[in-house]
C-alpha positions in Angstrom: 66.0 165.7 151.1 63.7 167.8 153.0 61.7 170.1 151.0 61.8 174.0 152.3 60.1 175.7 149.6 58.6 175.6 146.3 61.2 175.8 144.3 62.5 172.7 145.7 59.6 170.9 145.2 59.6 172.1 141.2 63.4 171.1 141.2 62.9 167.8 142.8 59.6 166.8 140.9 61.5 167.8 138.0 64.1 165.1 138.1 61.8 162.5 138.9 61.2 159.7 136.2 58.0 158.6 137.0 55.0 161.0 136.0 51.6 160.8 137.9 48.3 160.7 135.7 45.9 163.3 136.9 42.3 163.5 135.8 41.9 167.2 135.2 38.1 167.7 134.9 36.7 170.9 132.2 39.8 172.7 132.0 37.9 175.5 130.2 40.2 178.3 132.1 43.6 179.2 131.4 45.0 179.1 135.2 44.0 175.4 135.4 45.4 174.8 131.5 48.7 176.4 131.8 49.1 175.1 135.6 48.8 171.8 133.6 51.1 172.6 130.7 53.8 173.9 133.5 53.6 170.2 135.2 54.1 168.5 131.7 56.7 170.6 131.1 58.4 169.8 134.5 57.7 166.4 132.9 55.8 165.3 136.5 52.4 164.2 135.2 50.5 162.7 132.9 47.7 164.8 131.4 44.1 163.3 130.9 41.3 166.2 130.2 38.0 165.2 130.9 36.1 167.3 128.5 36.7 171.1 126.2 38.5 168.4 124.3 38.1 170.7 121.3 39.1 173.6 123.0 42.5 172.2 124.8 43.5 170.2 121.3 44.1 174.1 119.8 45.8 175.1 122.9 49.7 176.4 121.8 50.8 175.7 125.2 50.0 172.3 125.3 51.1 170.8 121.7 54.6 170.6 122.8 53.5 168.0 125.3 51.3 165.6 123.5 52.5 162.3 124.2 51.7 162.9 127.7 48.0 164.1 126.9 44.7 162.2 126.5 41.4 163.6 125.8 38.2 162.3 127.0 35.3 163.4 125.6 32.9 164.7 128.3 29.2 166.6 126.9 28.8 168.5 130.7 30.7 169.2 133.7 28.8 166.5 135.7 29.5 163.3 133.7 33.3 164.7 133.4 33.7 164.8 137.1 32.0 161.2 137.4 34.1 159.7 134.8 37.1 161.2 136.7 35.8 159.8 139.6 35.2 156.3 138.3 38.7 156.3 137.4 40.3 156.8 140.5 38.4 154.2 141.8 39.4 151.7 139.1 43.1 152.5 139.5 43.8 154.3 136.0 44.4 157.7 137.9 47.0 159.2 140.6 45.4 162.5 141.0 41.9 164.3 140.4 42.4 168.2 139.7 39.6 170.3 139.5 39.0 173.4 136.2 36.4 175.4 136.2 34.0 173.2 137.2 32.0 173.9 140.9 33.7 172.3 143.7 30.4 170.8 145.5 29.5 169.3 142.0 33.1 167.6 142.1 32.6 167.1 145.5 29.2 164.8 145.4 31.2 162.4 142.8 33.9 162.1 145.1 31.6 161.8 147.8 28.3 159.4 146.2 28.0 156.3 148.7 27.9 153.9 145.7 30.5 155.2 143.1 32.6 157.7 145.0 36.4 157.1 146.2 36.3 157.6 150.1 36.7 154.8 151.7 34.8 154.2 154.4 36.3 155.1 158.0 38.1 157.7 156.0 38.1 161.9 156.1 38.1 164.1 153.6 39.7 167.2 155.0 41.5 170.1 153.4 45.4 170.9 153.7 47.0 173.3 152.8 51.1 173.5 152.5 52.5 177.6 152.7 55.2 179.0 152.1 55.5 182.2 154.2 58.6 185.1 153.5 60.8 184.6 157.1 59.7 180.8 158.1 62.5 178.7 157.2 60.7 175.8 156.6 57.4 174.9 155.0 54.4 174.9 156.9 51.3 172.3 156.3 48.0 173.2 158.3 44.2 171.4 158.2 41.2 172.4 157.9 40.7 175.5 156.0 38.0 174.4 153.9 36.0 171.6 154.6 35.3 170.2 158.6 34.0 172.9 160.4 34.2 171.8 163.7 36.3 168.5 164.2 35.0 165.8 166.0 37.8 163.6 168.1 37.8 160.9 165.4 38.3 163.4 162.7 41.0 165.0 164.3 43.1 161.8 164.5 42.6 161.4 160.7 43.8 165.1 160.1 47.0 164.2 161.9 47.5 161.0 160.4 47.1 162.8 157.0 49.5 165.8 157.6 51.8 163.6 158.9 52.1 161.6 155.9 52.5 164.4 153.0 55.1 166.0 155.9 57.1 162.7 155.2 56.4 163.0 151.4 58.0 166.3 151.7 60.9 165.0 152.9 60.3 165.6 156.9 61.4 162.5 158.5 59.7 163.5 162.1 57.4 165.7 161.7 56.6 168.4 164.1 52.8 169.1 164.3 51.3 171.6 166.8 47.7 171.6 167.9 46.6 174.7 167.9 44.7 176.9 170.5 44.6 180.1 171.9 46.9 179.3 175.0 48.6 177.0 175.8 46.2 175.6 178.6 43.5 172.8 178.5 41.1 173.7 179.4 37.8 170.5 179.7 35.0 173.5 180.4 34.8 175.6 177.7 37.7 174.4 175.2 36.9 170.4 175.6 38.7 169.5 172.5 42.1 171.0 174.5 41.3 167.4 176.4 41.5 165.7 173.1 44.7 167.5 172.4 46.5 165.4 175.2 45.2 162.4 174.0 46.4 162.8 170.5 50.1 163.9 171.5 50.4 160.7 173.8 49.0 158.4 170.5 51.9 160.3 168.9 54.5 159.5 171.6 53.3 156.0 170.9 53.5 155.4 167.4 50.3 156.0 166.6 51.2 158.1 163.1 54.4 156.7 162.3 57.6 158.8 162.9 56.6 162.4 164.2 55.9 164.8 167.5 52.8 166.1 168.4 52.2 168.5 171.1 49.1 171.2 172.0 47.3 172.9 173.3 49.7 175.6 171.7 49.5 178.8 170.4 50.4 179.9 166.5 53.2 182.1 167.9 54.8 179.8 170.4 54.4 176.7 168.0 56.6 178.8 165.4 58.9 180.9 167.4 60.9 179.6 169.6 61.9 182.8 171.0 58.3 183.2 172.1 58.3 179.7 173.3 61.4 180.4 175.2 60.1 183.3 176.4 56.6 182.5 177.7 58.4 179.4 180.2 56.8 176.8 177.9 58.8 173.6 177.3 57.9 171.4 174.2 59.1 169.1 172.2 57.5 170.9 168.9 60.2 173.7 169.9 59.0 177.1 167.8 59.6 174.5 165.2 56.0 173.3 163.2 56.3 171.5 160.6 52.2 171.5 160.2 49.6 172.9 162.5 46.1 171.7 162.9 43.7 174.1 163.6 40.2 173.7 166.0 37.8 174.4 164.0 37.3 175.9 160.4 37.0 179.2 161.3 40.8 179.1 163.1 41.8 177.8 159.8 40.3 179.7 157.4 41.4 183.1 159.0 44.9 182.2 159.4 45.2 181.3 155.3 43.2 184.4 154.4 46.0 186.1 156.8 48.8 184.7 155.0 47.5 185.3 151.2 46.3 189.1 151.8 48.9 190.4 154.6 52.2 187.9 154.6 53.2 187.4 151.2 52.8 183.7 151.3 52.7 181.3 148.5 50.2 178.3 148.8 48.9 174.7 147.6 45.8 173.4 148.8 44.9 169.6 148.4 42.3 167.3 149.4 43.3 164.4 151.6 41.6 161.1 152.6 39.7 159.6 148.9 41.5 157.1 146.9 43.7 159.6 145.4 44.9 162.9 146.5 41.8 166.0 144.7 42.8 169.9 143.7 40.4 171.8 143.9 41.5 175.4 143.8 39.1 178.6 143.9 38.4 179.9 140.8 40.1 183.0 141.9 43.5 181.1 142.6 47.0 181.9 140.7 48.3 179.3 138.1 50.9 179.7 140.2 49.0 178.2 143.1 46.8 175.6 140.9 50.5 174.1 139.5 52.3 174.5 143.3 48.9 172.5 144.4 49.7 169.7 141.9 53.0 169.4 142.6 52.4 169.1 146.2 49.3 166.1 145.4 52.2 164.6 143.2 54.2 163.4 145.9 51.8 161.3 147.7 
């Protein structure tokens, strides 16, 4: 089943049978809390809070659910994100999920050379998976968040990744644009347009497993095909993208602060390439989005 939206993705995690156990690290803020007690309720994870252990046990919301919960006791946010950290890495954990707890502090236990969980050759890069009013499908892009500028090697990891939770989500070939602001390479003062060719013809090789990939392209051509159609271009993506990856952070970022303020869109956000899959939402973000972001890390 290919997932379109959401509320597939609730539905389907919902009738799964196997729940994944997710580290949730100082859950001392109600998004991140009842985003949790919404998964147990789908009955898709497994709840261990790291730390607030006396806070969450008097929690209304989560009592129906405690079978599926274990507290860790955790006295700062520090040692909680370690210990969530050292899990992962020792196999007792599917998923690392982020409360109110500063993302560059989670980050440098996910990241410490000696006890962290990338392995090495690996990225870590940001995805995020949007579902946008009037696209009839959902659409995956990288990097919002975390690579600023992409180096050649990087790039091929971000494709590799959003290839694979495409397939999670049910897309059997994937369609993955690389995005620029034409459709031209162009080696003088776009270089990375070069790279673009390169990566399509790994792709037409089997380099990422079953999927297309095709750039330089434009947003607008890579999800239209009307504008595709229109502007002569011929391409196997068709005005079809399943995921888009951007040039650079900037590209990225813009385009998801575009969606969220102007388009209506609904997001998850995710952090590929460690051990196991990491939320790590803004503080600002929705329960709605902190819960659609674990579902989406659930089906890695």
């Amino acid at each position: 089943m290919t997932i379109k939206n959401f509320d597939q993705l609730e539905a389907h995690l919902s009738q799964t049978t196997t729940r994944k156990r997710v580290a949730i690290v100082w859950a001392e803020d109600e998004s991140t809390q009842f985003a949790a007690a919404r998964a147990l309720k789908a009955g898709f994870i497994e709840a261990i809070f790291i730390g607030c252990q006396e806070q969450l046990r008097q929690l209304d919301a989560l009592k129906p659910y405690a079978d599926h919960i274990t507290y860790i006791q955790a006295d700062e946010k520090d040692q909680a994100a370690a210990t969530a950290v050292q899990m992962a890495k020792t196999g007792q954990v599917d998923i690392i999920m982020k409360g109110l707890i500063n993302t560059d502090n989670l980050l440098k236990a996910v990241l410490n050379k000696e006890t962290g969980i990338l392995p090495k050759g690996n990225v870590l890069t940001h995805v995020t998976t949007a579902h946008i009013p009037n696209y009839d499908r959902l659409l995956l892009f990288t990097d919002a968040a975390v690579i600023p500028c992409p180096t050649r090697e990087q790039r091929i990891e971000q494709v590799k990744y959003i290839a694979q939770l495409s397939r999670a989500m049910g897309v059997q070939e994937p369609k993955i644009a690389l995005i620029h602001c034409t459709e031209k390479v162009n080696e003088k003062h776009f270089p990375f347009t070069v790279e673009y060719r390169e990566l399509a013809q790994m792709a037409a090789d089997g380099a990422f497993g079953p999927c297309i990939v095709d750039g330089p392209l434009d947003i607008k051509t890579a999800c239209n095909l009307h504008s595709m159609e229109t502007k002569g271009i011929k391409s196997p993506i068709h005005g079809e993208a399943n995921a888009v990856i951007f040039p650079d952070i900037q590209a990225g970022n813009v385009f998801y602060k575009t969606l969220t303020l102007w388009a209506g869109a609904q997001t998850a956000g995710i952090l590929q390439g460690p051990l196991v899959p990491v939320v790590t939402p803004s503080r600002s973000d929705s329960t709605e989005c902190k819960f659609y972001s674990l579902a989406v890390a659930a089906m890695l």
